[in-house]
C-alpha positions in Angstrom: 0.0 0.0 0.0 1.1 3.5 -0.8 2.2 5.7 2.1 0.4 8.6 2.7 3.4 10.8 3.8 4.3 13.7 2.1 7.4 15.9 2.4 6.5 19.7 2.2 8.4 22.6 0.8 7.8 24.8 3.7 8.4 28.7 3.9 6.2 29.3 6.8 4.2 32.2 4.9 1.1 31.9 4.4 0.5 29.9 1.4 2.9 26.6 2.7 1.1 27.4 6.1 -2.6 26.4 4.6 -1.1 23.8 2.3 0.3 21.9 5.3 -2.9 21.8 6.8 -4.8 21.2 4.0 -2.6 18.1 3.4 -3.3 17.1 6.8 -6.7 17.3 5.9 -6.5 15.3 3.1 -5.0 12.4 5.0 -1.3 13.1 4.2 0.9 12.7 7.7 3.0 16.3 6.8 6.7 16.4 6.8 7.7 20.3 6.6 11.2 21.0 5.5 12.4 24.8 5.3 15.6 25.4 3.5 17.7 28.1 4.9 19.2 30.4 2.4 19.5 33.3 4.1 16.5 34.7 3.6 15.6 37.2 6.7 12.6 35.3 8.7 10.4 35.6 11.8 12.4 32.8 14.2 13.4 29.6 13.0 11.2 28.2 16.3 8.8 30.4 15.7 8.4 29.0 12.2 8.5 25.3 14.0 6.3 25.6 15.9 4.0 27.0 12.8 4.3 24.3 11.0 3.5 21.8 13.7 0.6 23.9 14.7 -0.5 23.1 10.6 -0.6 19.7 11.2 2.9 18.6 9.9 4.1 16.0 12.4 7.7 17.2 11.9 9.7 20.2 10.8 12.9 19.8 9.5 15.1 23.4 8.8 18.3 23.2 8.0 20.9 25.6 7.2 22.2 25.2 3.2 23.9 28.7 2.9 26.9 27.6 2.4 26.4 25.2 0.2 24.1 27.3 -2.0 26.6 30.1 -2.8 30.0 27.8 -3.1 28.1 24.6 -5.4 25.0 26.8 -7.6 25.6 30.8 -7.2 29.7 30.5 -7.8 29.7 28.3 -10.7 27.0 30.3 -12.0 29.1 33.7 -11.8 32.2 31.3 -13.4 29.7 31.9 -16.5 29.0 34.9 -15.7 25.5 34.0 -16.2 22.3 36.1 -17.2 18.8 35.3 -18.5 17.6 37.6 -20.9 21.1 39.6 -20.3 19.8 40.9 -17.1 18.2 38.3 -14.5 21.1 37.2 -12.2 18.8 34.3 -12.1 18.6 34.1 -8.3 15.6 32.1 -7.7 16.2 29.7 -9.9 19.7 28.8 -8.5 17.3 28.2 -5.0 14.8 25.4 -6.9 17.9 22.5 -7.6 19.1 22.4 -4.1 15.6 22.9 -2.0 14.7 19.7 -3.9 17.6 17.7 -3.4 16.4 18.0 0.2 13.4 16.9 -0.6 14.0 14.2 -2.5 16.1 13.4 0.4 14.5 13.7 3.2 11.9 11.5 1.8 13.6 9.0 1.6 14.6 9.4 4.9 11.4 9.7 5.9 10.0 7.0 3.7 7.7 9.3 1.9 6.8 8.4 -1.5 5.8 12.3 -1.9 7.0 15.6 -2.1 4.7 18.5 -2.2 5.3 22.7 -3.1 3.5 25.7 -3.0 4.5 27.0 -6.3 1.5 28.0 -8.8 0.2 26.8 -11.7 1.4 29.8 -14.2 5.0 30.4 -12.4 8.4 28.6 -13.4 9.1 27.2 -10.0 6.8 24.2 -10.4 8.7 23.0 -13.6 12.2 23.7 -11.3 10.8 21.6 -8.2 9.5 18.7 -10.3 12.2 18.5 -13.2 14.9 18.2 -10.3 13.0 16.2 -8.7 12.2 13.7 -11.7 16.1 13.7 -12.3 17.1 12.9 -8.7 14.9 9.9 -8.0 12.5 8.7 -10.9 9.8 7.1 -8.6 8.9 10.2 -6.8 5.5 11.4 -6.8 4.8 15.2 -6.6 1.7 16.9 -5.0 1.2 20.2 -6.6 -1.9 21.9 -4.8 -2.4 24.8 -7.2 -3.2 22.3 -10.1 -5.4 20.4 -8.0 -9.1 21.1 -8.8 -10.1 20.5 -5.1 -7.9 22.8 -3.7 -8.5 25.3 -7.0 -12.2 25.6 -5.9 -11.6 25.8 -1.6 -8.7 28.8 -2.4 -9.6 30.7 -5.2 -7.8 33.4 -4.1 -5.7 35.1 -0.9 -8.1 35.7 0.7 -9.9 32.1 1.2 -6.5 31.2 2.2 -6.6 33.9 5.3 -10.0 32.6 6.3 -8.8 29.2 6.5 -5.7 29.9 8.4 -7.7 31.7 10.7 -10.4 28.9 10.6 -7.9 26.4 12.3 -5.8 29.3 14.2 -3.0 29.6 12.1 -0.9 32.5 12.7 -0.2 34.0 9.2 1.5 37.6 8.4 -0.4 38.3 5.5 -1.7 42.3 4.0 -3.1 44.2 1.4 -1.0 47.2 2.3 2.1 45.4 0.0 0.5 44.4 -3.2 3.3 42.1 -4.0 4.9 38.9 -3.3 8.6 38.2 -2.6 11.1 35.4 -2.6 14.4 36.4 -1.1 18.0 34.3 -0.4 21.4 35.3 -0.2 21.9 35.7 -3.6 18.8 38.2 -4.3 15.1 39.6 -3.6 12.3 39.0 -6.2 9.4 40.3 -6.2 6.3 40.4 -8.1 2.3 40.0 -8.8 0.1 42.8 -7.0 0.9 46.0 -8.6 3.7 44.9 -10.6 1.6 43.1 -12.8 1.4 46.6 -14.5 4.6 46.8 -16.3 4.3 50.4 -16.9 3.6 51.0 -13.3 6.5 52.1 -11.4 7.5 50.0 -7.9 6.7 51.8 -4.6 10.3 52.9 -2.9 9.2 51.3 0.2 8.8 47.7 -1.4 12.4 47.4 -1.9 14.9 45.5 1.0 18.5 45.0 0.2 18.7 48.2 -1.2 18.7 52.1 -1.5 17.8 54.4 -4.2 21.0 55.3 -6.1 19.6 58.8 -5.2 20.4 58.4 -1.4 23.3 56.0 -1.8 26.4 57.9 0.2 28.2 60.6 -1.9 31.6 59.2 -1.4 32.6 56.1 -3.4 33.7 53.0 -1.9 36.5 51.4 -3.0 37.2 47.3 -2.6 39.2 44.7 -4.0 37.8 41.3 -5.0 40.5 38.0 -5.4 39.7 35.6 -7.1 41.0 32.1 -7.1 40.1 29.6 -10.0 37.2 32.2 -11.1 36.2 31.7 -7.2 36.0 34.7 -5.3 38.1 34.0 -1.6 38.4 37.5 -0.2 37.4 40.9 -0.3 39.9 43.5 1.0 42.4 41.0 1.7 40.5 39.1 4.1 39.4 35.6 3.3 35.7 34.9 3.9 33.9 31.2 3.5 31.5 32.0 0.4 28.5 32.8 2.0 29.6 35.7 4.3 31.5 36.5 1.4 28.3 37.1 -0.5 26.8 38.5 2.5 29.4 41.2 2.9 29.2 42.1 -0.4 25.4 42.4 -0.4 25.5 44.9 2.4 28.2 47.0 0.3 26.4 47.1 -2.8 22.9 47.7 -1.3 24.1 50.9 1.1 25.5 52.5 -2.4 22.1 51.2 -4.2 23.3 48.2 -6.3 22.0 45.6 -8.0 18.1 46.8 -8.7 16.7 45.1 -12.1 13.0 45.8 -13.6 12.5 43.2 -16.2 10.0 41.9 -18.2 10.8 38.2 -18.6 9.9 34.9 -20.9 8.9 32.4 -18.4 9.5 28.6 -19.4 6.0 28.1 -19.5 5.0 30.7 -22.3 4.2 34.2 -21.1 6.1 36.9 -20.2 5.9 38.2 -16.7 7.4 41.4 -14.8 9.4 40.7 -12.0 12.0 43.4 -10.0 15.0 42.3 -9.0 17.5 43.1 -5.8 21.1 41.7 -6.3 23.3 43.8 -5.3 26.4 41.2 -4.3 26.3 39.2 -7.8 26.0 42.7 -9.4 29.0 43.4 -7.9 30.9 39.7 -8.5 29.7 39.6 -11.7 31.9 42.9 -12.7 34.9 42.3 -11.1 35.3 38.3 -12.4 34.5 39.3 -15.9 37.5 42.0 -14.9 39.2 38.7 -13.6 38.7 36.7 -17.1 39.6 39.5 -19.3 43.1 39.5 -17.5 43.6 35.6 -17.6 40.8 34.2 -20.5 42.2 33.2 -23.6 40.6 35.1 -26.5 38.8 32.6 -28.1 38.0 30.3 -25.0 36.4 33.1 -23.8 34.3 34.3 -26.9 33.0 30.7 -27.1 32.5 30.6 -23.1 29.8 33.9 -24.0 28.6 32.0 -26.3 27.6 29.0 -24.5 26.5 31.2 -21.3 22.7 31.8 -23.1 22.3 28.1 -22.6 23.9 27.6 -19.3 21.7 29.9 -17.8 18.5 28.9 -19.9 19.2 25.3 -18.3 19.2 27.5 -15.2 16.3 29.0 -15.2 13.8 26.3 -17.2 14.9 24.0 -14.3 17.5 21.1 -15.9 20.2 21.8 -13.1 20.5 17.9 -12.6 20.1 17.2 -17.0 23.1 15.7 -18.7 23.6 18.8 -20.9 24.1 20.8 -17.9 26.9 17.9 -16.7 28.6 18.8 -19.7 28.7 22.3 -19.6 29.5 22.4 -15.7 32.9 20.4 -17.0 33.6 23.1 -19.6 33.2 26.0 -17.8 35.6 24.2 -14.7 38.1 24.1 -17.3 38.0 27.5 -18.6 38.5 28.6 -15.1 41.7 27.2 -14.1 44.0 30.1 -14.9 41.4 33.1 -13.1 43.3 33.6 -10.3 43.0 37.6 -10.0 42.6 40.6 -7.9 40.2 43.1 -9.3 39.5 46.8 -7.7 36.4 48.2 -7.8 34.6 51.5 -7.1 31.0 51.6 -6.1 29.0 54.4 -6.3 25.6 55.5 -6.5 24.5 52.2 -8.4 27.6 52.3 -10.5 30.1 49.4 -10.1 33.6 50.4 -11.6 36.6 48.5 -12.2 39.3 50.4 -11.2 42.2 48.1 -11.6 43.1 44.2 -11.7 46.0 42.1 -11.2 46.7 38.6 -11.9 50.6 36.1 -11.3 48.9 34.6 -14.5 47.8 38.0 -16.8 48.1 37.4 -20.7 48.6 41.6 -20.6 51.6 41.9 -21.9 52.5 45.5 -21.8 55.7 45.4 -24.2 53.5 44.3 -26.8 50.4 46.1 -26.4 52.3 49.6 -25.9 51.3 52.3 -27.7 54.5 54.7 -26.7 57.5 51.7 -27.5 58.6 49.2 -30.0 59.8 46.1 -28.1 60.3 43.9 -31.5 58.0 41.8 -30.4 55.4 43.1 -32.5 56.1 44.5 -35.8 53.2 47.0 -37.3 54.1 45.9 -40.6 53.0 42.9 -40.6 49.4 43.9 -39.9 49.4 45.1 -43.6 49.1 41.0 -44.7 47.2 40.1 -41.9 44.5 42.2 -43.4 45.6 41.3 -47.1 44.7 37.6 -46.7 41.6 37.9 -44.5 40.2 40.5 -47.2 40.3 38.2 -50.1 37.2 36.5 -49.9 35.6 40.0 -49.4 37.3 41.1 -52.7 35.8 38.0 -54.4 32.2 38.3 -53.3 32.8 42.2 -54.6 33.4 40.5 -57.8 30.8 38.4 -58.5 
């Protein structure tokens, strides 16, 4: 027979909150697991003992910050990755990992389900389930939002409010901030509510990690970045593990108003949403290691390395972290990496991030040759003259015709 246990995705917001108990409900025996990302919560008890007030007869939380930045966000920045050329892709870095726990924990557990809160038009439902597919075939998936029972009891928020208040769960939920958020150390998303309007401008006070550019400090600050392997390991000298590092770096960039992105996005499933985006750390990384490649990157390693990044970060964000094309490209982009060891300066101000200077033991500058003001020998201008010659052949051909 089947078990009935099911292992929950849990945030402890309102939505997750309802499920749990709906589950319950159902007949499911709840398992709650909340990931910890470093996303700024009420009390992890306090979020406990929520989720056991839902009905879960467990709640597992465990602490994955490290892992998150060091295995997903790093080797992301190694490819300097952006969706659409402007989504740091923050969220979706979140999705592979919080179901690899999961996955895990069920079996664990001895669940033969795993359950999220993610809706029926978002991307996050194709992230959960893909990686979950990939890490253990038999898995089955309970996805309430496409489940015509639950569809009819919630058709909105504010069912959902009723019934936590129905069964006395203690839920944080307003109409005073018409949007919804998801938040780890990487970024802040937000979106729905008001931003549903993309021609309507975001409220000043909906915005977390950052300032306005506008009353960022009017002095710059100035850091350095090294990098080791296209791996940043310190900032201003001092080593850091990789998710202070990120943490530091987020509270720099967002007291000088970093890292704020309004997009208008093609979601997996086939429509294009608005989100706004708060990432001011990977803003900053991503600068200063693309500072870090073009001291240390071979020319045409790194021209094909831009253009593989599209599909590294489409695998990204459609949700095929754990696919065999996304195997192969994680070996490439290790490789390309071997030789960006580097220190990059940076100046950040009002929104702007600056590269001031970089160093590198393993720079392909070369100076002598690239010198303006001397002739070394090394390069002789003349030569240049049947460089062009032979690649303008074919042109002079074609001209022909």
């Amino acid at each position: 027979m089947t078990s009935k246990k099911v292992v929950l995705a849990y945030s402890g917001g309102l939505d997750t909150s309802a499920i749990a108990k709906w589950l319950t409900l159902e007949g499911y025996e709840v398992v709650c697991f909340l990931a910890d990302l470093g996303q700024k919560v009420e009390s992890l008890d306090a979020i406990r003992e929520k989720g056991l007030f839902s009905g879960a007869k467990k709640v597992i939380i465990k602490n994955i910050q490290e892992e998150f930045v060091r295995d997903i966000v790093f080797e992301g920045l190694q490819w300097n990755a952006l969706y659409e050329g402007e989504y740091l892709l923050g969220t979706s870095y979140a999705r592979p990992l919080i179901t690899k726990y999961l996955v895990q924990i069920a079996e664990e557990e001895g669940a033969d389900f795993i359950a999220h809160g993610a809706t029926g038009k978002g991307n996050d439902q194709v992230r959960f389930e893909l990686s979950a597919y990939a890490l253990n075939p038999n898995i089955q998936v309970i996805v309430p939002w496409r489940t015509p029972e639950f569809l009819a009891k919630f058709p909105g928020r504010q069912e959902l409010i009723e019934f936590s208040a129905l069964h006395g769960i203690p839920v944080k939920a307003t109409k005073s901030q018409p949007w919804s958020s998801d938040e780890n150390l990487m970024h802040i998303s937000f979106e729905s509510g008001m931003l549903e309007d993309p021609s309507v401008r975001p409220l000043e006070e909906m915005f977390e990690l950052t300032v306005s550019p506008q009353k960022a400090p009017d002095t710059p600050t100035e850091i350095s970045i090294t990098f080791e392997s296209g791996i940043p390991i310190s900032v201003n000298g001092k080593n850091l593990p990789p998710h202070e590092l990120l943490s530091l770096l987020n509270d720099i960039g967002g007291k000088n108003g970093v890292g704020r992105a309004d997009i208008v996005e093609n979601r997996f499933v086939g429509m294009k949403s608005r989100g706004v985006y708060e990432t001011p750390g990977g803003t900053i990384l991503l600068k200063a290691h693309r500072a870090a490649e073009s001291l240390t990157l071979e020319k045409d390693t790194a021209h094909l390395k831009d253009r593989l990044m599209p599909e590294f970060a489409e695998l990204v964000y459609n949700g095929f972290w754990y696919s065999p094309k996304m195997k192969a490209l994680r070996a490439f982009v290790q490789e390309t990496q071997k030789n960006v060891s580097a220190t990059v300066k940076l100046e950040i101000y009002k929104g702007n991030v600056m590269i001031i200077g970089r160093t590198s033991e393993k720079s392909l500058y070369n100076q002598d040759i690239a010198s303006m003001e001397a002739d070394s020998g090394k390069y002789q201008p003349a030569d240049a003259g049947g460089f062009i010659k032979l690649l303008s052949l074919p042109l002079k051909a074609v001209k022909r015709q």
